[in-house]
C-alpha positions in Angstrom: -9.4 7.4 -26.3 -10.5 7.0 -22.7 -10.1 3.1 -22.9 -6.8 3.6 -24.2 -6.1 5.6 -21.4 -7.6 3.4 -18.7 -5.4 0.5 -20.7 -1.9 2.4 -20.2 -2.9 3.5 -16.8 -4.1 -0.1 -15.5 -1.0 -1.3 -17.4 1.4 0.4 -15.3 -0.4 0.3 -12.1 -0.2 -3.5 -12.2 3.3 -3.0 -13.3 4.4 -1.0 -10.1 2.3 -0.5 -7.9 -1.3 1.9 -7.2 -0.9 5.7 -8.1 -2.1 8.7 -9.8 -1.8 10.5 -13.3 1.2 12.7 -13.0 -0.8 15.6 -14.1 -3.5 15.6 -11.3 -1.8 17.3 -9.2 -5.2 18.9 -7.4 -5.1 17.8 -3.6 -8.0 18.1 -1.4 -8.9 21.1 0.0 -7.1 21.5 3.5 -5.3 23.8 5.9 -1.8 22.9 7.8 -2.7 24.1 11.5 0.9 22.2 12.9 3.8 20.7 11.7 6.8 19.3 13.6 9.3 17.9 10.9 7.9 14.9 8.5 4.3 15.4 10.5 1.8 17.6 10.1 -1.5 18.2 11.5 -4.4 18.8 8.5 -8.2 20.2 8.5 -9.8 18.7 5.5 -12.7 20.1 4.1 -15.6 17.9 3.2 -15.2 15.6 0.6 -16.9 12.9 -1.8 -14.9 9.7 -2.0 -15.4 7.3 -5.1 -14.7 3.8 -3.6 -14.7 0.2 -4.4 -13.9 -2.6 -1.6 -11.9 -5.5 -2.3 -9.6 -8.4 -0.6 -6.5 -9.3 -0.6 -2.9 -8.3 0.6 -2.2 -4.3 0.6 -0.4 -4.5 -2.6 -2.9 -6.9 -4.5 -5.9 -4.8 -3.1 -4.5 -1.3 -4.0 -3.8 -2.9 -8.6 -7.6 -4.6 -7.9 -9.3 -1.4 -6.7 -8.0 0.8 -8.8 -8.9 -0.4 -12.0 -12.8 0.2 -11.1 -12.3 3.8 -9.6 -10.0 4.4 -12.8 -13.1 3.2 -15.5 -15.2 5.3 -13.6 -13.8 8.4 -13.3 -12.4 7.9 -17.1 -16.1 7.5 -18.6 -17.3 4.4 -17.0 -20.3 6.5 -15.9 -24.2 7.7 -16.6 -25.3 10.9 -16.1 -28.0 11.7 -13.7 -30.6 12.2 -16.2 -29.6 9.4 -18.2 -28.0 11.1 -20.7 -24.3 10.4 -21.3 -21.2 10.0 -19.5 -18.5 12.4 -18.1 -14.7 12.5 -17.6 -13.8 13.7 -14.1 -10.6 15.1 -13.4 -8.5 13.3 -10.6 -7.4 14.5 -7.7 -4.2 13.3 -5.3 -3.9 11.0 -2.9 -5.0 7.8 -4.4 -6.1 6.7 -0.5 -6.2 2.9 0.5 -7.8 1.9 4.4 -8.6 -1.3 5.9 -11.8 -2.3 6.0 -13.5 -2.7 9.5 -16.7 -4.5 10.5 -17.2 -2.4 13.6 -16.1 1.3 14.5 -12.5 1.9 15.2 -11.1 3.9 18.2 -7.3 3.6 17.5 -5.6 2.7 14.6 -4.6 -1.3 13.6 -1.5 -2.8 14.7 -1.7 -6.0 12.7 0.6 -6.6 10.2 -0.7 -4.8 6.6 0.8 -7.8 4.6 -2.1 -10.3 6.1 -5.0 -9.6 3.7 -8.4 -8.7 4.4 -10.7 -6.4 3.1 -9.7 -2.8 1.8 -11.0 0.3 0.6 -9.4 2.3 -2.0 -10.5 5.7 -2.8 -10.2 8.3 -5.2 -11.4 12.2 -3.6 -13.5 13.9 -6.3 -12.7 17.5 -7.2 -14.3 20.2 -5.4 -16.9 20.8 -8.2 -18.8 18.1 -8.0 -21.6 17.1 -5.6 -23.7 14.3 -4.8 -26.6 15.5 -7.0 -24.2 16.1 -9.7 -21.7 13.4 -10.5 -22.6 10.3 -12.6 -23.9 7.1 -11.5 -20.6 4.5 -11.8 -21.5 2.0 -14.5 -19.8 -0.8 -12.3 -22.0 -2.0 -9.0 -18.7 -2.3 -7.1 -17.8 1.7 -6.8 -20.0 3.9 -4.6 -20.0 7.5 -3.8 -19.5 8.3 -0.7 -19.4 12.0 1.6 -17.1 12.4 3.9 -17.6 15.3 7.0 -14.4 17.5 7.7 -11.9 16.2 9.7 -8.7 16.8 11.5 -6.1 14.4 9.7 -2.6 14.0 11.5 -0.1 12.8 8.6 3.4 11.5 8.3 5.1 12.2 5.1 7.8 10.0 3.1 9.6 9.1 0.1 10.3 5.9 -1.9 8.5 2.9 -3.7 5.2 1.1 -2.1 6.0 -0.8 0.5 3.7 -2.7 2.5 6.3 -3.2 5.2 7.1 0.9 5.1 3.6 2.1 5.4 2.9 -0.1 8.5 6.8 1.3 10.0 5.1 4.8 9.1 1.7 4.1 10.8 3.8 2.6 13.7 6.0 5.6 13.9 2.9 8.1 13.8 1.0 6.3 16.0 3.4 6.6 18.5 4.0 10.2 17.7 0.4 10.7 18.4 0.1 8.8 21.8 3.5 10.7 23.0 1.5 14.1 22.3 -2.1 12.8 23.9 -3.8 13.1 20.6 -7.1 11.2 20.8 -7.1 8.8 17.2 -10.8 8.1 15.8 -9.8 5.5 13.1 -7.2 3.3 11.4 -4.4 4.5 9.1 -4.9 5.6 5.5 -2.5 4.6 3.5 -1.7 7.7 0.2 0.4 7.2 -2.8 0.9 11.0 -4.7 2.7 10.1 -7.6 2.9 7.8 -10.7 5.3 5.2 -11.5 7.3 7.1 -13.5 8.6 9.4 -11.3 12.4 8.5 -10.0 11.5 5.8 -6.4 13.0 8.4 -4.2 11.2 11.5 -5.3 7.8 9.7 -4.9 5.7 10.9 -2.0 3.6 8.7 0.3 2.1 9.2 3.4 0.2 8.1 6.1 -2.9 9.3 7.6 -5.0 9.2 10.8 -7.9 10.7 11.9 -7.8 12.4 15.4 -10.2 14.5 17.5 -9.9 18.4 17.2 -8.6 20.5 20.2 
């Protein structure tokens, strides 16, 4: 049953484009403390972020990381005491950053069609801790905590679109500079909903991580 799952779900992600089951509709824990139109300014919670590292153009990187994060959360696991596996639900955004070989002080302006190295994310529900989720089966996904942080985001609709998610970066970023917010790393690039939602329904965003007041 799960492969079957993982089959139809890797089959339509490769179809069109990186996104998550239309039923996990969990987000991350947050609070909105300001929002001025399409933006808003978010405290995340702590979190533990499955993710897998691959190369490639944004579009290519988000099908190729998926599939990994996908068999893992959909069984592709071992259970601490070496007994088992587990199906863990799936939370929204299915989250997709550049890779960078040094720390970041403001976001990158290069073009997101160029290639490189990506990491693409899935945020594990709120239940589960390091001590407690399974070990990934495949080498390539790790586990990995996250502190809180202050998230600013910019909010849109439509397909993926390399070309619209570095506009929306762009347009944040200068949103941010404008208002003297203080950004601590590069854009994060979320995808909410599944291919078969109508293209202009879809929501996507863009994310970046700024100092707190």
């Amino acid at each position: 049953m799960a492969l079957a799952r993982l089959s139809a779900l890797a089959l339509s992600v490769i179809t069109l484009g990186m996104s998550a089951p239309a039923q996990a509709a969990d987000e991350p824990p947050h609070t909105v403390v300001m929002r001025d139109g399409a933006i808003e300014i978010r405290d995340y919670a702590p979190q533990i972020a499955a993710e897998v590292e691959v190369d490639g153009s944004m579009s290519r990187a988000g099908n190729s990381g998926f599939r990994p994060l996908a068999g893992y959360i959909f069984g592709g696991n071992t259970a601490r005491d070496g007994e088992g596996s587990s199906e863990i639900a799936m939370t929204t955004p299915v989250t997709q950053t550049r890779s960078q070989e040094i720390a970041m002080t403001s976001p990158v302006t290069q073009s997101m069609q160029t290639g490189g190295s990506w990491r693409v994310a899935f945020i594990m529900p709120t239940e589960w801790t390091m001590e407690t989720l399974p070990v990934p089966n495949d080498p390539r996904v790790t586990l990995t905590e996250i502190p809180a942080r202050r998230m600013a985001v910019i909010r849109f609709s439509g397909g993926p679109s390399d070309a619209r998610f570095a506009e929306k970066a762009d347009e944040l970023t200068a949103y941010l500079t404008e208002h003297g917010h203080e950004m601590l790393g590069e854009p994060v690039y979320a995808r909410y909903d599944p291919p078969w939602v109508p293209t202009p329904f879809r929501r996507n965003e863009v994310m970046i991580e700024i100092a707190s007041d």
